[in-house]
C-alpha positions in Angstrom: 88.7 118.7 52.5 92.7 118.5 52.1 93.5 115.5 49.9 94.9 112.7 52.4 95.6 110.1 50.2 99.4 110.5 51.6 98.7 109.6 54.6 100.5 106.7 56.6 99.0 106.9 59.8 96.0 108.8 61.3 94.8 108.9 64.9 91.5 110.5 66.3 90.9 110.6 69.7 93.2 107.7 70.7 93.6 106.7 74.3 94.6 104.1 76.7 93.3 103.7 79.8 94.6 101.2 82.2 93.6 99.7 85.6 95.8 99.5 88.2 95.4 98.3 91.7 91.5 99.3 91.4 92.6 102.9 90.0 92.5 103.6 86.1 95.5 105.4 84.6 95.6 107.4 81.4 98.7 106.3 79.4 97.8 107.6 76.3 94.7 110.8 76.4 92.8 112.0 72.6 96.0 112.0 70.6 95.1 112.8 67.0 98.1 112.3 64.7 98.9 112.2 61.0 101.8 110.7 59.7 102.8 111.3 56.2 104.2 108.5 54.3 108.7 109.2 53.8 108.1 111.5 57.3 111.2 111.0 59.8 109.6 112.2 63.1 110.5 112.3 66.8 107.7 111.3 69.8 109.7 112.7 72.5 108.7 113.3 76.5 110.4 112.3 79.9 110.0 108.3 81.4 106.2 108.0 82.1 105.2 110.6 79.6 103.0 107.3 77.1 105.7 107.1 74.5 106.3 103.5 74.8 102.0 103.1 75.0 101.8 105.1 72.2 104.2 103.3 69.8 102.2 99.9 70.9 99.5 101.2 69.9 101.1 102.8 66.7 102.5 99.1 66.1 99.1 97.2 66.6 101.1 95.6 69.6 98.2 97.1 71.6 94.6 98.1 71.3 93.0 101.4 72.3 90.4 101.6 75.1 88.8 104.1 72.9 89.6 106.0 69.7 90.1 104.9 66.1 93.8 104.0 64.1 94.1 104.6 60.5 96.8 102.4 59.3 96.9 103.4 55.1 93.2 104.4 55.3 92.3 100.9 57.1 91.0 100.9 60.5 93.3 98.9 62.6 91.9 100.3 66.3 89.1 97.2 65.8 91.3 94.6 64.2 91.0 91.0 66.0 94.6 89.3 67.5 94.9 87.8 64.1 94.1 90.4 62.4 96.6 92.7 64.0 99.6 89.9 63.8 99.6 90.1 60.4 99.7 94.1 60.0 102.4 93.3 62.2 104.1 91.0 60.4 103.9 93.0 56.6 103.4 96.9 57.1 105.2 97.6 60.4 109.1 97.3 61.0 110.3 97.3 65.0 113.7 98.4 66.6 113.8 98.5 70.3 117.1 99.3 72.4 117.2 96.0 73.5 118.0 94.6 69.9 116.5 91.2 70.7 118.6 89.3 68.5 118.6 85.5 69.2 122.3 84.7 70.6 123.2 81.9 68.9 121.9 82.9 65.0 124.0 84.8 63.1 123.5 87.9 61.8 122.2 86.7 58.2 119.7 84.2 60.2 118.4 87.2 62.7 117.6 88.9 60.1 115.8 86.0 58.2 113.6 85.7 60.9 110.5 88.0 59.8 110.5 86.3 56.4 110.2 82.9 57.9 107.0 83.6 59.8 105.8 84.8 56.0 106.7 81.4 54.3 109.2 82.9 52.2 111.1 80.1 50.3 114.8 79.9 52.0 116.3 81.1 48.4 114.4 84.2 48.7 114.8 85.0 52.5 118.7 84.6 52.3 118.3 86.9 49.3 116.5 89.5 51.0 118.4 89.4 54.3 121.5 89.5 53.0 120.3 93.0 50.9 119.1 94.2 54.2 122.4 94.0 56.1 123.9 95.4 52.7 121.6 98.3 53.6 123.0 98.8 57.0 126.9 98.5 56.2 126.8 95.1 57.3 127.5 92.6 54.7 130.6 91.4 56.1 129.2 90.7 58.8 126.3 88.3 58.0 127.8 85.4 59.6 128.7 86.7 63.0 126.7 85.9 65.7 125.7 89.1 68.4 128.3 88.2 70.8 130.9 88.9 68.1 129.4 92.6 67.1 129.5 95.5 68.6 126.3 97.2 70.2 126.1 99.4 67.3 126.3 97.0 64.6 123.5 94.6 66.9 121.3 97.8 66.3 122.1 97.2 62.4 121.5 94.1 62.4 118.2 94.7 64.1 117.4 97.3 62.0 117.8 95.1 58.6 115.7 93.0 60.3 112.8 95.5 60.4 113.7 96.4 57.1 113.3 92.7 55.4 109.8 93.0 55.2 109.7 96.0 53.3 107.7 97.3 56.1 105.2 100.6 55.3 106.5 101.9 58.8 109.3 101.6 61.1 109.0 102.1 64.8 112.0 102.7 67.0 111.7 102.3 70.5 114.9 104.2 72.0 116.9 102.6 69.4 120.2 104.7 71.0 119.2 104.4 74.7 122.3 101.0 74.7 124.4 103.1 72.6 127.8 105.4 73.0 127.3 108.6 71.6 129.5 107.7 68.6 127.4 104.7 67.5 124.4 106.6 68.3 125.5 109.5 65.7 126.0 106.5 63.2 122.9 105.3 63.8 121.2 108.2 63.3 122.9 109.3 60.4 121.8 105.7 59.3 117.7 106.5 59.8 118.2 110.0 57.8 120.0 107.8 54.6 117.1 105.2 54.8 114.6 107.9 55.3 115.8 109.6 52.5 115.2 105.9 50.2 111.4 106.3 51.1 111.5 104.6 54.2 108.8 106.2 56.9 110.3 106.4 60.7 109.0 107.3 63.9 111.6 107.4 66.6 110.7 107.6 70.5 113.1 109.0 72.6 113.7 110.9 75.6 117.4 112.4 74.1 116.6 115.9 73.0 119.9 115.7 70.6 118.3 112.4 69.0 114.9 114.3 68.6 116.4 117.1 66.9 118.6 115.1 64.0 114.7 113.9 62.8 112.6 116.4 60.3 109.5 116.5 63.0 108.8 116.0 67.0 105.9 115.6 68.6 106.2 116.4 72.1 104.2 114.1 74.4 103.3 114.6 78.6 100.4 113.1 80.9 99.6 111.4 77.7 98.9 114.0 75.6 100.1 115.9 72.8 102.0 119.2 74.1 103.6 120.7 70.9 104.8 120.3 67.9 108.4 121.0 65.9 109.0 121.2 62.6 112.8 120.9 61.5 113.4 120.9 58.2 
């Protein structure tokens, strides 16, 4: 048996089935996956194909209807609400295209945010957020609010936030779909610098050209695993 003691994330079987109007749809049908920890890989499929189902159930923002989750050799797929809140809250990092920044905090503060549900002392937090938005080019900007940045910086500051934890994953939910093509290239230039500081990534996207700056895509339709590229 291959040694596996690398290993971020492992699926076996997983699947979703929801019920709809009296009629049960597969969103997500036997994926098995293994995720290496420092991978930087692509799920990628048209609207409808289970990427977003997948990634909540990746993110323990969702539980399968059948299937296990290995999340670092621990079995997450059975984990009570709690239980699954605080994986949540210390081993997984989220960016989603909406940025979900709270208006009126400024940067510095939306990035904070993660650490307060943790207890961290204020000392620390302002500490750790502040290295964060160093990490994403955004130190001058810590005490401007969203309204006063750019969409491509709100991604930054969204993705400091994931990053304040010092999360084992982060999951980005078509982190460029609210982007120009210039901040998107940034952006992704930005995941392939933290990737390459140890940081695990899986991006879900529709964008071929996104899919193809990443190391790895899975390819995802009906729910199931299709094929597989390795880039680099």
């Amino acid at each position: 048996m291959r040694n596996e003691n690398n290993l971020l994330i492992k699926t076996e079987e997983l699947t979703k089935v929801y019920r709809l109007e009296g009629e049960e749809v597969v969103a997500v049908d036997r994926v098995n996956l293994k995720v290496k920890e420092g991978e930087l890989l692509a799920i990628m499929g048209p609207s409808g194909s289970g990427k977003s189902t997948l990634m909540n159930l990746l993110g323990c923002l969702d539980t399968p209807t059948a299937g296990t989750y290995f999340l670092k050799g621990q079995d997450v797929s059975k984990l009570s609400d709690d239980e699954l809140a605080e994986i949540r809250n210390r081993r997984i990092g989220f960016v989603f295209q909406t940025f979900n920044l709270l208006p009126r905090a400024t940067a510095l503060h939306n990035v904070e945010l993660p650490l307060i549900y943790s207890q961290v002392s204020p000392k620390e937090r302002r500490e750790r957020a502040f290295s964060a938005l160093e990490s994403v080019g955004l130190a001058d900007r810590a005490n401007h609010r969203p309204n006063e940045l750019s969409g491509g910086q709100r991604q930054r500051v969204a993705i400091a936030r994931a990053l304040v934890t010092k999360p084992a994953i982060i999951l980005a939910d078509e982190p460029t779909g609210n982007l120009d093509s210039k901040a998107s290239e940034e952006l992704m230039e930005l995941f392939l610098a933290l990737n390459e500081q140890g940081n695990t990534i899986i991006i879900v996207t529709h964008e071929h050209d996104i899919a193809r700056k990443t190391r790895r895509i899975i390819h995802l339709l009906d729910g199931k695993i299709t094929g597989e590229e390795r880039l680099s």
